[in-house]
N, C-alpha and C positions, 0 to 999 in steps of 0.2 A: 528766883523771880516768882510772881504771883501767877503766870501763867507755868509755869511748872510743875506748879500743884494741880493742877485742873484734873488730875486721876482721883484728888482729894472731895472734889465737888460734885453736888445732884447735878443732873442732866439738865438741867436749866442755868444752869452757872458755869457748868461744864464747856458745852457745846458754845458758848460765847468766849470762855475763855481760850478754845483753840483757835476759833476764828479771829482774835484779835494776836494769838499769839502766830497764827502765819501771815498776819498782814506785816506783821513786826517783823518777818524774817523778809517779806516780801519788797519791806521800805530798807533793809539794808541790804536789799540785791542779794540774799539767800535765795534764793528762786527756788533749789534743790529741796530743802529744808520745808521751804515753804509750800510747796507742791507735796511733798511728805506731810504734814501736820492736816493738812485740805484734804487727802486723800484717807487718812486715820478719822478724820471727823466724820466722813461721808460713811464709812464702812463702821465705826462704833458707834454710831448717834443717826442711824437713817432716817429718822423721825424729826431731825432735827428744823429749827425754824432757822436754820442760816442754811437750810441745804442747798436754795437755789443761789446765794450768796457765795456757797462755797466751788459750785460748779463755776460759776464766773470765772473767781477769781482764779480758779485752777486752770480754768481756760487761759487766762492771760496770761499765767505764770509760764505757761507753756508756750503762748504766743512770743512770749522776752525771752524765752528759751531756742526760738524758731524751728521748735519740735509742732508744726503745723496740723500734720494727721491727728496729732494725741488733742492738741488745742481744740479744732474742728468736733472732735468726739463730743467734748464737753460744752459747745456752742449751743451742739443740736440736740444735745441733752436739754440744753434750756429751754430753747424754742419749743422742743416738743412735749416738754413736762411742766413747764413754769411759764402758760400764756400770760398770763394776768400779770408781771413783775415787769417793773422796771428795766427785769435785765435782756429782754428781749428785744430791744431796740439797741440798747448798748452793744450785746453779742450779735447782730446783725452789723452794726456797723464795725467789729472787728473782724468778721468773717470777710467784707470787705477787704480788709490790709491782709488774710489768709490765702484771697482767690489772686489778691494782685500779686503775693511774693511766687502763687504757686502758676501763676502765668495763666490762669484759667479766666480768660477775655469772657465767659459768657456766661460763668457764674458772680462775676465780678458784676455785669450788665442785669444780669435776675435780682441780684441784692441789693441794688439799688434800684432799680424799680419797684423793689417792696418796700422799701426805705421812703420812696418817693410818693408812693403809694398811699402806707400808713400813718406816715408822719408828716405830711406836707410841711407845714407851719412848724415843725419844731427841731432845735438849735441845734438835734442830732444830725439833719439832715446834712449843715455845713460842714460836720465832723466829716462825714461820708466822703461827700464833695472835694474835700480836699485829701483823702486817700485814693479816691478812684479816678480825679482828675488827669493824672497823668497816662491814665491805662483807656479809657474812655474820651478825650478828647478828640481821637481822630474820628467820632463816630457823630454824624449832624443832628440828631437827635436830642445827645448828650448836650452837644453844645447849644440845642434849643432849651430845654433844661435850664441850664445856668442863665439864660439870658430872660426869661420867665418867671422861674422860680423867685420869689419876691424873697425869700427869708434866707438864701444863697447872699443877698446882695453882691453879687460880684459885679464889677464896675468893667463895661464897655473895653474898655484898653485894656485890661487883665485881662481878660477874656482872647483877644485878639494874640497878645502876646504868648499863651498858654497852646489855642493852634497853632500860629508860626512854631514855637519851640518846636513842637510836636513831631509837626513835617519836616524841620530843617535834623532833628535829629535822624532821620532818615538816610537823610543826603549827606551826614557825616560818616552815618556806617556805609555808605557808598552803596545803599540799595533803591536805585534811583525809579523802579519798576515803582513800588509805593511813595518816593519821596515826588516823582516828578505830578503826580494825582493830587497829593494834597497839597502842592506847593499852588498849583492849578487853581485847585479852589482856595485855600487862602487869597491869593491874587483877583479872584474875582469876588471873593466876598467884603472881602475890606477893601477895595478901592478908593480912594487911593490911603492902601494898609500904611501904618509905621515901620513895617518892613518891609516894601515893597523894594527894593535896592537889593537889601540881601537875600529876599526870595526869587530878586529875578537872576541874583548872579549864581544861585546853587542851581534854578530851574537851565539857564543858560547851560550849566556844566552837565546837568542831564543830558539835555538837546545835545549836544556835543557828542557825549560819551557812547551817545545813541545812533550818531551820524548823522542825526537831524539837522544838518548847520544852518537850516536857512531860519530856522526856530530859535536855534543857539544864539544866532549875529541876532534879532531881535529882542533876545534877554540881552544880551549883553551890552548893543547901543542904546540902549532903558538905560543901564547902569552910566554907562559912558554920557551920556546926556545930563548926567545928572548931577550935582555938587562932587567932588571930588571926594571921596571915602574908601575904607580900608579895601574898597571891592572892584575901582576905576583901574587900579593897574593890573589883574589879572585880565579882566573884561576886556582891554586893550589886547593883553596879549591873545585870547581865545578870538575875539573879532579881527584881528588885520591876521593870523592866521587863516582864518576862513578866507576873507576879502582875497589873501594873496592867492590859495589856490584856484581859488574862481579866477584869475585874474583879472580882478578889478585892480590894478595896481595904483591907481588913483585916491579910490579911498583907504585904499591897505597902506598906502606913503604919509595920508595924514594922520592915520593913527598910530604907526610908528614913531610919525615925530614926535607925537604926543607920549607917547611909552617912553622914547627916552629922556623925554624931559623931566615925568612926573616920578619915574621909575624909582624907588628905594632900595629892588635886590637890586645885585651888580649884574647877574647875568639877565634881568629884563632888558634893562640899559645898553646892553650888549645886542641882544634881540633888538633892540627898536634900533640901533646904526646897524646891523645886519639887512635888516630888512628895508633902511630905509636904501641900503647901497643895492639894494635886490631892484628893489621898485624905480628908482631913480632909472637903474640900469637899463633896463626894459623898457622903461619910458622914454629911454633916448635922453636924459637930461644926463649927460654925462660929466659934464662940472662934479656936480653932487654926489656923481658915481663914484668918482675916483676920489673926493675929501671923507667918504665915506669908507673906502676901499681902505685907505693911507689908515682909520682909526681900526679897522676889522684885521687888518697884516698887523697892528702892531701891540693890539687887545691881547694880554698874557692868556687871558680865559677863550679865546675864539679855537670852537674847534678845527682839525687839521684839518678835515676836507672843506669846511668854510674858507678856512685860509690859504688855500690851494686855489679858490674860485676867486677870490678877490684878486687875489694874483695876476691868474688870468686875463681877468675881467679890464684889472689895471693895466696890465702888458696893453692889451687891445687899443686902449685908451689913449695909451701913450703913442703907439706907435700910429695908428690914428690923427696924431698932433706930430708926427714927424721925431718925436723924443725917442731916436729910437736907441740910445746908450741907457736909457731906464729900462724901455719897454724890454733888452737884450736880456737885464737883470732880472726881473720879473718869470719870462719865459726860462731861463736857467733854473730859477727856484721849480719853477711848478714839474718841469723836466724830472729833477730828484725823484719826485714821486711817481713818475709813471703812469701807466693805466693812457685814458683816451686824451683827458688832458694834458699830459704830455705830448700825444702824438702830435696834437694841436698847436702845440708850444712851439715844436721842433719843425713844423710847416710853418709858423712866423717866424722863428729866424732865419729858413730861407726867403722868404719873402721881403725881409726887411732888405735881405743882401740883393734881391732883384731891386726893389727899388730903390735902393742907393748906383744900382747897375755895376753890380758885382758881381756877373752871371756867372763866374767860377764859381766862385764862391757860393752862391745859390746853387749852381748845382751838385758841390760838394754834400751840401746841408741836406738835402732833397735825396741824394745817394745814400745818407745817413736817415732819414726820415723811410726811404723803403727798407731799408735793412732792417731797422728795429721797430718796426713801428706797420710791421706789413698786414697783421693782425686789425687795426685798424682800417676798415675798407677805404672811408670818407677821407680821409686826411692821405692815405697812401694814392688816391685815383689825385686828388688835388694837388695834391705831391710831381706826379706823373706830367699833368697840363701846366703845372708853372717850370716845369723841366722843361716843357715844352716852348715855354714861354722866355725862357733864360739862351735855349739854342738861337732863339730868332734875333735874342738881345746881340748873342755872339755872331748873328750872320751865319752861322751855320742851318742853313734853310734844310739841308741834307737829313740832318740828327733831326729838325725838327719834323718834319715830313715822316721819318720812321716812327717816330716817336707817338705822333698822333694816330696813326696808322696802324699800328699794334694795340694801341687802346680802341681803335674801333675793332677792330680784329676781334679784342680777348675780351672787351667788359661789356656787360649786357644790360648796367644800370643806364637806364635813359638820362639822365639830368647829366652822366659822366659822356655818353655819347653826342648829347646836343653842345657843350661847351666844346666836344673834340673835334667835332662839323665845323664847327662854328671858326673855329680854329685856323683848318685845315683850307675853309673858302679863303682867312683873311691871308693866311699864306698864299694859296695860289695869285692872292692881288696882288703881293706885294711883289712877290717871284715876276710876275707880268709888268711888274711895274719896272723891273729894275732890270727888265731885257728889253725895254723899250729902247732906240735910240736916242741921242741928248737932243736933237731939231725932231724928232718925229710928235703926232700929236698923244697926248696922255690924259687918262682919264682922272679925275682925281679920286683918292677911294682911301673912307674913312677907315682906319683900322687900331680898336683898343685891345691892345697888344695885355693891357692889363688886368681885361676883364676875369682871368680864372684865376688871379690870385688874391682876390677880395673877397 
């Protein structure tokens, strides 16, 4: 090749001939090569008229090489030896794309302020603008810059869209300490932004993550208020979560129904009949409780201790409505698992057997209910008073009298002692009632024989 001879040529034919022959290495992605023949020309030919040319290009050869430091060397070589050229506008705006890969926020900010500075009106400036854009947009300054700067042209929406990205990228690396500030300000500077939906649903999951809920529930009924988009059924689930533990259970049951209607995963769908059997429940609509209960017991996906409460919940229900061959099945299941729920379980099926007036059998269950289940105070003391309650059924006024008697004796919970008072007066009524003679005069005296086992 003609550039191969160039060891053949005066220094004026020469020093051209290698600069065109590393551009030639440079346009076929030799970088190496061509960084070699740039650096032979600087060091044989320092005189040369392509010198500040040659620093450039060696500059950038090193910058596509993302050899930075070596790149930088020969930038600041230009700046500070070749004011007058061309290339000091150009090597300012590549040091640019050096300070952004090397993460250097403030020399990124100095170079384009000189940039901004020197060149206002010219076309380098947009070259800049769109390397440092992404590294400088969270800065309000910057973004005054672009919105000013006349030879930027950037358009209004690009602009807006280029914040939002900025701060949502934040909120994706889950560092919500800076995402929840500029999401802030995004939201109040573009009101009403093109993102405002999905700035309020990342700002919401900040609020959240932060304990803020009362901040959270109003990003996220923003969202939920709003056309239905990819961001209404998390929103759902973060707000009737909150609503539920505040217990507001009213508005936490219409956004559950609303979750499971709009819902696309299976287990939101799941959460929103969960929750609406939670809400229902509490609220006393027990219809809903139990159509609810019936889809959460037979949900493949409901976890076991949800599915243990519905149970429950359901047994309650049932035996409540007198069903009590359901409500029997229900308390057996939740029984399997143990714990306090069980004990609970095991104190409604004696009680089902009192009020069917099976008082052996009540008391069997109740003998069985303190045996295993003594560990549980509440259920064992209530255990005790409907024992109490099943003697009186049987006429044994005797058992009952001791019965109550030793629970004032031994228990020192108040609410266990007022129901065993309470008890013990309607006893002594009835006892007086029933030595009265059949002509003699009698008092008549109210006694809800059934009030400790509800």
């Amino acid at each position: 090749m003609f550039y191969d001879k160039s060891a053949d040529l005066n220094q004026g034919q020469r020093d051209y001939a290698m600069f065109q022959k590393a551009k030639s290495y440079g346009y076929n992605g030799q970088t190496d090569k061509q960084a070699w023949v740039l650096k032979s020309l600087l060091e044989e030919l320092p005189d040369s008229r392509f010198e500040a040319d040659a620093k450039y290009e060696l500059a950038r050869s090193y910058l596509s090489q993302n050899r930075l430091s070596e790149a930088k060397a020969y930038y600041d070589d230009v700046l500070g030896n070749h004011p007058g050229t061309q290339f000091v506008k150009y090597s300012l705006v590549d040091l640019c794309l050096v300070f952004v890969k090397q993460g250097n926020v403030n020399k990124v900010n100095e170079t384009w302020a000189r940039l901004k500075k020197d060149y206002p009106n010219d076309k380098v400036l947009k070259d800049a603008y769109a390397i440092v854009k992404g590294t400088l947009i969270d800065d309000p300054s910057f973004v005054q810059d672009a919105e000013t700067i006349e030879i930027l042209n950037v358009r209004p929406g690009d602009l807006e869209n280029d914040v939002f990205a900025a701060a949502r990228s934040y909120a994706l690396e889950g560092n919500c300490e800076v995402a929840g500030n500029k999401l802030k300000d995004y939201l109040a500077k573009y009101a009403p932004g093109i993102h405002a939906v999905e700035a309020s649903y990342y700002l919401g999951n900040c609020y959240f993550e932060k304990g803020d809920n009362d901040k959270a529930l109003e990003r996220f009924n923003f969202v939920i208020g709003r056309p239905l988009s990819d961001f209404t059924e998390d929103c759902l689930v973060g707000a009737s979560t909150i609503l539920y533990n505040q217990k507001n259970y009213a508005q936490a049951l219409d956004y559950y129904t609303q979750l499971e209607q709009i819902a696309v995963s299976g287990n939101n769908r799941l959460e929103g009949q969960i929750g609406v059997m939670r809400c229902s429940y509490l609220r006393g609509d027990k219809v809903t409780a139990k159509a609810y209960a019936d889809k959460v017991i037979t949900h493949s996906s409901t976890p076991e201790g949800i599915r243990i409460t519905a149970q429950l919940w359901r047994g309650r229900i049932l035996m409540d409505n007198a069903a009590y061959d359901q409500a029997r099945a229900d308390f057996r299941e939740v029984i399997k698992k143990g714990g306090v729920m069980a004990a609970e379980a095991k104190y409604n099926l004696a009680l089902i057997e009192y009020k069917l007036g099976q008082f052996k059998t009540a008391e069997k269950e109740v003998f069985e209910l303190i045996d295993k289940y003594s560990n549980f105070s509440e259920w064992k003391f209530k255990g005790f008073l409907l024992l109490s309650d099943a003697y009186v059924g049987m006429k044994d006024y005797f058992q009952a009298r001791a019965t109550l008697s030793a629970i004032i004796k031994n228990v020192a919970e108040t609410w266990v002692l007022d129901e065993a008072r309470q008890r013990l007066s309607a006893l002594d009524a009835l006892e007086n009632k029933d030595a009265l003679p059949e002509d003699g005069e009698r008092e008549d005296v109210e006694i809800n024989l059934n009030n400790g086992g509800n």
